[in-house]
N, CA and C atoms as an extended XYZ file, in Angstrom:
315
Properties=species:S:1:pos:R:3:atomname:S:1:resname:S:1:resid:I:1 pbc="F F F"
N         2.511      -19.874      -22.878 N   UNK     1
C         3.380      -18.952      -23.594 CA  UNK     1
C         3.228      -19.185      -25.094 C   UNK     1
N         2.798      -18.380      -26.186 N   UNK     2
C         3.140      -18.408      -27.626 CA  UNK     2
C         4.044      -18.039      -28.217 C   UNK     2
N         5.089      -18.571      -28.992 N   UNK     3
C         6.084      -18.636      -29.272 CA  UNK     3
C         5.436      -17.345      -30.743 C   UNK     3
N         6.554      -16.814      -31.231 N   UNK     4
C         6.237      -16.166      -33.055 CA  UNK     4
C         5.650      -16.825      -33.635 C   UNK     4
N         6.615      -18.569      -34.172 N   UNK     5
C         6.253      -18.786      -35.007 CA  UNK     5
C         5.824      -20.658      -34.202 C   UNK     5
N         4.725      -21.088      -34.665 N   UNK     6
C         3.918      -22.323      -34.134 CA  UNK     6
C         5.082      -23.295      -34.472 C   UNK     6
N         5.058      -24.440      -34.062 N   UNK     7
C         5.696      -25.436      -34.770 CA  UNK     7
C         6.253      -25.682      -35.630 C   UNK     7
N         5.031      -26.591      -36.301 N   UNK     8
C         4.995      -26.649      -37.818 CA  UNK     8
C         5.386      -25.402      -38.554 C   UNK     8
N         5.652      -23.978      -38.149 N   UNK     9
C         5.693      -23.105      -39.298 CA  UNK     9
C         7.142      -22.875      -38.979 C   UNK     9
N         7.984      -23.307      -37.590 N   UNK    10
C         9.538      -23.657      -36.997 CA  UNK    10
C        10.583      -24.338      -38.181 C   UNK    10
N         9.541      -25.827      -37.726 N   UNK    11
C        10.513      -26.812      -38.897 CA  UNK    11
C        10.260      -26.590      -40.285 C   UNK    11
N         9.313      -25.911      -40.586 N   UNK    12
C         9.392      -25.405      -42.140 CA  UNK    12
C        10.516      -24.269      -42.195 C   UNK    12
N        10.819      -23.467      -41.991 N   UNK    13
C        11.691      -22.344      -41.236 CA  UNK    13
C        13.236      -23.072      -41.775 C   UNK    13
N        13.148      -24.220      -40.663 N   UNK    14
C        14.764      -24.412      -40.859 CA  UNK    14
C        15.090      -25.394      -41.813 C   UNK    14
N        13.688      -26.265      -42.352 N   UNK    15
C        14.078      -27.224      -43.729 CA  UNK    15
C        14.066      -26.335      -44.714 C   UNK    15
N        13.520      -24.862      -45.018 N   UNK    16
C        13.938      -24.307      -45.995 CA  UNK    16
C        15.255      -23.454      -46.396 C   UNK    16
N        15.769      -23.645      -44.675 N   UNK    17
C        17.081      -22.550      -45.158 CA  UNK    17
C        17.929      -23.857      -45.229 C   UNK    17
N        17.574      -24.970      -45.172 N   UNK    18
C        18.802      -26.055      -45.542 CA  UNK    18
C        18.652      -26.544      -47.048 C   UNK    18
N        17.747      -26.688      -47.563 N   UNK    19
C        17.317      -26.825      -49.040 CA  UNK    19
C        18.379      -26.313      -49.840 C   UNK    19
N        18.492      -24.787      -49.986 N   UNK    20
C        19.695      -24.750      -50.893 CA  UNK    20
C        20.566      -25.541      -51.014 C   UNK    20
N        21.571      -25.711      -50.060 N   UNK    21
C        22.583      -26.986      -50.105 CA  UNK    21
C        22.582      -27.957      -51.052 C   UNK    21
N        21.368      -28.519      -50.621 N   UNK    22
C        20.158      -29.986      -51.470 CA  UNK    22
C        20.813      -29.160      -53.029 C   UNK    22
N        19.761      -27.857      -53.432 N   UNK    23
C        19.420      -27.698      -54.777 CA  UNK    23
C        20.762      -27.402      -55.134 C   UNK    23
N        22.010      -26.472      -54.642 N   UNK    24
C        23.505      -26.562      -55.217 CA  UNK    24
C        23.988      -27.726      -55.588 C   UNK    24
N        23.754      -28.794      -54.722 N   UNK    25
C        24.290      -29.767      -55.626 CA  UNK    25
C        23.482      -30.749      -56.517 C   UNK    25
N        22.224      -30.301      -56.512 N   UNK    26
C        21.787      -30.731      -57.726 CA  UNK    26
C        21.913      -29.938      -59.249 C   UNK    26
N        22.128      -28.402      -58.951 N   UNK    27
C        22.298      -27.601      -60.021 CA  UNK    27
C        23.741      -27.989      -60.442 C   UNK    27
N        24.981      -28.897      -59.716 N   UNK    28
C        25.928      -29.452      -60.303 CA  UNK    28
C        26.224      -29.880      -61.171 C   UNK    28
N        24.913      -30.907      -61.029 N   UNK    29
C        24.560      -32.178      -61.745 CA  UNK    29
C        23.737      -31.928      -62.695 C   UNK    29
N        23.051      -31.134      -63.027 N   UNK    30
C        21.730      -30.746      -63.432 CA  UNK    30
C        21.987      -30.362      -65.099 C   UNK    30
N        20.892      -30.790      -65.701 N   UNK    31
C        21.654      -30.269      -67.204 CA  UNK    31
C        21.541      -28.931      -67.457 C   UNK    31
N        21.093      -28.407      -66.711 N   UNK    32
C        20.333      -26.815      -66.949 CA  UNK    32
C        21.641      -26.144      -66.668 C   UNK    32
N        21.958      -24.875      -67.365 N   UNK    33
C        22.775      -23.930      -67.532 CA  UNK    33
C        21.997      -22.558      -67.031 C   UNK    33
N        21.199      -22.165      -67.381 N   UNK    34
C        20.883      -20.765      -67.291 CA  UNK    34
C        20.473      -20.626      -65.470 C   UNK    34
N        20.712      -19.226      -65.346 N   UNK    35
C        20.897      -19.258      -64.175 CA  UNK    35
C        19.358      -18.787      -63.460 C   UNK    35
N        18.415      -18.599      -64.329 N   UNK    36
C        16.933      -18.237      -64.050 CA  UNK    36
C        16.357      -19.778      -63.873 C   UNK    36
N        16.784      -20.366      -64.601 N   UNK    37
C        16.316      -22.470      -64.423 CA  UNK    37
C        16.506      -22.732      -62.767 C   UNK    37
N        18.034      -22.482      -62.773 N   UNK    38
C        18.745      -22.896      -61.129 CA  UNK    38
C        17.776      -21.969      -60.230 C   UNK    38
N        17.733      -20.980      -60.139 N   UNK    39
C        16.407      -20.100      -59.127 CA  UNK    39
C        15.070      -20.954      -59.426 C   UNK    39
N        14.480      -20.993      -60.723 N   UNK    40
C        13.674      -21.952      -60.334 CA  UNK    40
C        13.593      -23.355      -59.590 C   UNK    40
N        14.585      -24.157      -59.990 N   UNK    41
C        14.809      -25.163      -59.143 CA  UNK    41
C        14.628      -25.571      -57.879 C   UNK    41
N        15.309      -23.960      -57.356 N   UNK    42
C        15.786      -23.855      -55.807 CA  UNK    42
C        14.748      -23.544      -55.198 C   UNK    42
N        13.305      -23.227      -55.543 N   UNK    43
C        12.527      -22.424      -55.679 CA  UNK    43
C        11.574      -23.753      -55.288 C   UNK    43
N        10.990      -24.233      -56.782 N   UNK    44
C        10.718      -25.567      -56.433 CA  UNK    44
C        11.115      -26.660      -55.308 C   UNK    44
N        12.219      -26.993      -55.230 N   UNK    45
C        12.851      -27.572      -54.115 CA  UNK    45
C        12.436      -27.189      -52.702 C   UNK    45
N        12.246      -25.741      -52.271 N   UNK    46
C        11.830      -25.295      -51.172 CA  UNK    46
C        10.330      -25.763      -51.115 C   UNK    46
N         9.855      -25.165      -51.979 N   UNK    47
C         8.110      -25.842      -52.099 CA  UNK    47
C         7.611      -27.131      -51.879 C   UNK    47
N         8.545      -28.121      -53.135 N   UNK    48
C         8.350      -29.503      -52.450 CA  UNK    48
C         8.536      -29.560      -51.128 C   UNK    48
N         9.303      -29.329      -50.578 N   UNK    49
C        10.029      -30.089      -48.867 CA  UNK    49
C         9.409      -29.517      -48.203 C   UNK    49
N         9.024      -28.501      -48.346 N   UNK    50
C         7.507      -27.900      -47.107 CA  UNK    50
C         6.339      -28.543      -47.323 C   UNK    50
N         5.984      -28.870      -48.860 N   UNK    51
C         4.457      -29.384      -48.964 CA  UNK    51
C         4.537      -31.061      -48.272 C   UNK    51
N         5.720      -31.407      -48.372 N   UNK    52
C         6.335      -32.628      -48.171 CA  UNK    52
C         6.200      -32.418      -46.746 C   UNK    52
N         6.625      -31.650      -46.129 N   UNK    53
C         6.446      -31.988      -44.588 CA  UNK    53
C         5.217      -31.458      -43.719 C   UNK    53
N         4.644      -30.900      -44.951 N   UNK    54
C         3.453      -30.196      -44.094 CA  UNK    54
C         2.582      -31.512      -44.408 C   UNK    54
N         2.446      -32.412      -45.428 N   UNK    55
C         1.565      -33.376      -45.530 CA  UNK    55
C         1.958      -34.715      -44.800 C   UNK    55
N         3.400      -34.817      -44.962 N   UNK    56
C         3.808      -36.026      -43.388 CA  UNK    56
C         3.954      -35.884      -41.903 C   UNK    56
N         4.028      -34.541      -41.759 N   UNK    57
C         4.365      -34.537      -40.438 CA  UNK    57
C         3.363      -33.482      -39.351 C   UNK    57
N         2.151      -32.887      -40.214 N   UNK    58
C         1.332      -32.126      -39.724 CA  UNK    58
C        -0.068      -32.606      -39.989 C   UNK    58
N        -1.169      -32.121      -39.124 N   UNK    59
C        -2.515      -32.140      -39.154 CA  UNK    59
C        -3.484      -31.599      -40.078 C   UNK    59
N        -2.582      -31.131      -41.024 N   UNK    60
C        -2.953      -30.081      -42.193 CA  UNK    60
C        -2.901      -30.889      -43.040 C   UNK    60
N        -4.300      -31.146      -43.982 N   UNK    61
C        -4.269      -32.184      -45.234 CA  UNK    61
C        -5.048      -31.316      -46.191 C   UNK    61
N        -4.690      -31.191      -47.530 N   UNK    62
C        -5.367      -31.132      -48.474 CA  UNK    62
C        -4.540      -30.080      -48.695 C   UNK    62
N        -5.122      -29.499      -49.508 N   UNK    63
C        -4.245      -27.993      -50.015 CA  UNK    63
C        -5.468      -26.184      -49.478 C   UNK    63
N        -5.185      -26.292      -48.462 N   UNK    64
C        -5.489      -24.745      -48.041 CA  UNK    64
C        -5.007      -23.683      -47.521 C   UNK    64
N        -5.640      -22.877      -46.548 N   UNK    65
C        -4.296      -21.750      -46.306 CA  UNK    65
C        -3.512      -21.880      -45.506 C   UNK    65
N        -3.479      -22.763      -44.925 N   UNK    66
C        -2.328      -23.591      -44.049 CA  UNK    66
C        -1.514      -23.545      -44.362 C   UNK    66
N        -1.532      -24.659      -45.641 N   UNK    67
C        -0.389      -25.676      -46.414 CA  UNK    67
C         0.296      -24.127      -47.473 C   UNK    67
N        -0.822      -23.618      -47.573 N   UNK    68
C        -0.171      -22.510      -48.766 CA  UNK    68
C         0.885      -21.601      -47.728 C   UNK    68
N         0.595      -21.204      -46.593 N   UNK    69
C         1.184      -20.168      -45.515 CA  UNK    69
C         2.962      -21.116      -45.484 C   UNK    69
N         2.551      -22.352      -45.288 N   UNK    70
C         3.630      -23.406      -45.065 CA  UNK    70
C         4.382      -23.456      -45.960 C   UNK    70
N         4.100      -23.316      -47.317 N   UNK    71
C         5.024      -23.182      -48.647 CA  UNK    71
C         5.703      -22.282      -48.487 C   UNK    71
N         5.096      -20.986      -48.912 N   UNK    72
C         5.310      -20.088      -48.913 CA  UNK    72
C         6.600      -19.612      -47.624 C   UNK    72
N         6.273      -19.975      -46.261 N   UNK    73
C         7.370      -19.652      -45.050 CA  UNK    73
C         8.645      -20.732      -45.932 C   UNK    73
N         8.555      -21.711      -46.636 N   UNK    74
C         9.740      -22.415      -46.889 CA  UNK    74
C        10.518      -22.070      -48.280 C   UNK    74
N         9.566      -21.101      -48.820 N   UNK    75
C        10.301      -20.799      -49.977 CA  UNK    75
C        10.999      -19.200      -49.997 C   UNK    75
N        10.415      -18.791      -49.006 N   UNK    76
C        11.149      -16.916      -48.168 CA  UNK    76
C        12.443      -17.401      -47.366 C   UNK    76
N        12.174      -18.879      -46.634 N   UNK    77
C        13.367      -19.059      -45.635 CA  UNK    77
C        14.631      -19.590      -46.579 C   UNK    77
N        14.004      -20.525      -47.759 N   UNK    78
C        15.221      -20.907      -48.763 CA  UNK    78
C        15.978      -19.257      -49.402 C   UNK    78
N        14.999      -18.710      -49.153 N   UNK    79
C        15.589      -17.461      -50.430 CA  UNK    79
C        16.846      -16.810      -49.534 C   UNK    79
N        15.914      -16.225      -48.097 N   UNK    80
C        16.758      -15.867      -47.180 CA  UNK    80
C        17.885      -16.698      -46.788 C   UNK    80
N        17.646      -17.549      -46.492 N   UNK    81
C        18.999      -18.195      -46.018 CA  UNK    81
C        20.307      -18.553      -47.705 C   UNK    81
N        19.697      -18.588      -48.576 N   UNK    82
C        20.385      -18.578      -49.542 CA  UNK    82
C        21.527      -16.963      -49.525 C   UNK    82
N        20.489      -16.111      -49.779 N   UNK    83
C        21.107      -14.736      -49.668 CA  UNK    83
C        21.747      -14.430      -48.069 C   UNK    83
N        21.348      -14.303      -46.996 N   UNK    84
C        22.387      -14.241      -45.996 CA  UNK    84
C        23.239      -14.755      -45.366 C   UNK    84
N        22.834      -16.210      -45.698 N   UNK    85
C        23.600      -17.559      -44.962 CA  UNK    85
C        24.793      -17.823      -45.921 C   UNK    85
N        24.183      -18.889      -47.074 N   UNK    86
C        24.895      -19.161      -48.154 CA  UNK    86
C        25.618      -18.946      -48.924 C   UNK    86
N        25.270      -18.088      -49.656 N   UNK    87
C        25.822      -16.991      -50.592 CA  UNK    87
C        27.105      -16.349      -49.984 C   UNK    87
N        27.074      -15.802      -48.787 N   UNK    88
C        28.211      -14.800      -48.324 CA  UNK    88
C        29.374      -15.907      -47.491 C   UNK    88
N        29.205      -16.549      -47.128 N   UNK    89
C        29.739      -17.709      -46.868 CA  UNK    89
C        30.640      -18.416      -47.955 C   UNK    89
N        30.378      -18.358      -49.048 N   UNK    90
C        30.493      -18.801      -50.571 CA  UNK    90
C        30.088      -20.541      -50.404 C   UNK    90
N        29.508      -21.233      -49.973 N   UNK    91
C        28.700      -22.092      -49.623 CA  UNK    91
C        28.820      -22.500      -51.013 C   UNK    91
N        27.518      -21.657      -51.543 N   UNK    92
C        27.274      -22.210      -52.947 CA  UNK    92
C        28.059      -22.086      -54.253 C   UNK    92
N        29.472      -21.612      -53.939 N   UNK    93
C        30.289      -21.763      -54.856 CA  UNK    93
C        30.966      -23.245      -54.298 C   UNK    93
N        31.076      -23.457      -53.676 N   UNK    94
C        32.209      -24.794      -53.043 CA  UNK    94
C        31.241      -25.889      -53.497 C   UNK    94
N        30.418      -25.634      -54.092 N   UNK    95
C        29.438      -26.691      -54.437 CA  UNK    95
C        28.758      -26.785      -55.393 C   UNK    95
N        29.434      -25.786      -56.332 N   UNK    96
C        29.366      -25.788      -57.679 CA  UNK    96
C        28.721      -24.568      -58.768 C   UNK    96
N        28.422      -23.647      -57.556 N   UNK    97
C        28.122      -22.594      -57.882 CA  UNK    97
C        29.049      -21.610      -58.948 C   UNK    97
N        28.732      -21.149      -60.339 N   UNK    98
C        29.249      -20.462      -61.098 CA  UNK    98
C        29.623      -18.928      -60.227 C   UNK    98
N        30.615      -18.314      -59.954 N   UNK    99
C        30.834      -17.155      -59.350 CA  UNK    99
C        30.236      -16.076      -60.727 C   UNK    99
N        29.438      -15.151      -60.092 N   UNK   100
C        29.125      -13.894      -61.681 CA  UNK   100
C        30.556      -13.454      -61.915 C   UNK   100
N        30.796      -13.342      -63.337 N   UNK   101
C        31.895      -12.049      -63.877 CA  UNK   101
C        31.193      -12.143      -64.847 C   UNK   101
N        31.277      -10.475      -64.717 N   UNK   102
C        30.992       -8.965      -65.472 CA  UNK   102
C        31.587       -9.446      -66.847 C   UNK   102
N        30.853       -9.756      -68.082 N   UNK   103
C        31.557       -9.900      -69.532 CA  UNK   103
C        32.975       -8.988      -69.462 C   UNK   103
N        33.512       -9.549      -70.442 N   UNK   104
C        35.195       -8.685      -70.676 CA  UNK   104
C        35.845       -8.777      -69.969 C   UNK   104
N        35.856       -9.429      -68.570 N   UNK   105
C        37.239      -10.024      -67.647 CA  UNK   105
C        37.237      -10.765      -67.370 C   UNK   105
């Protein structure tokens, strides 16, 4: 039986929709203010922890289209799970997330 998605492209899947968490509370702490820095961050963060697990815990070494397919699934699953999971949840406000208001109120 073949599953959608292989393994390795599984646990990349669900270490990227947990990452945010990770990067909210580092954007706590973080000296960065602007809110294009914190997307990068979160961004980065997803990337590391996939390249990170695609190089400890898979058969895939070096940097090719594997490892790139593997990033990439962990930095769509951070985004997604940020925006459907997180976000509406208010997750990432309870954790230090600035709520937007509209200048003048």
């Amino acid at each position: 039986m073949n599953l959608l998605l292989d393994n390795p492209q599984l646990w990349v899947l669900l270490i990227g929709s947990i990452v945010p968490l990770g990067g909210y509370l580092l954007n706590k702490v973080g000296p960065w203010v602007d809110e294009s820095t914190k997307a990068f961050v979160q961004v980065l963060l997803a990337a590391v922890a996939a390249a990170l697990y695609t190089a400890l815990d898979t058969d895939v070494f070096g940097w090719n289209d594997d490892t790139l397919q593997l990033v990439l699934t962990g930095i769509v699953s951070m985004l997604a799970a940020h925006k459907l999971l997180w976000k509406p949840a208010r997750v990432n406000e309870r954790l230090g997330a600035i709520e937007d208001v509209p200048e003048g109120k």
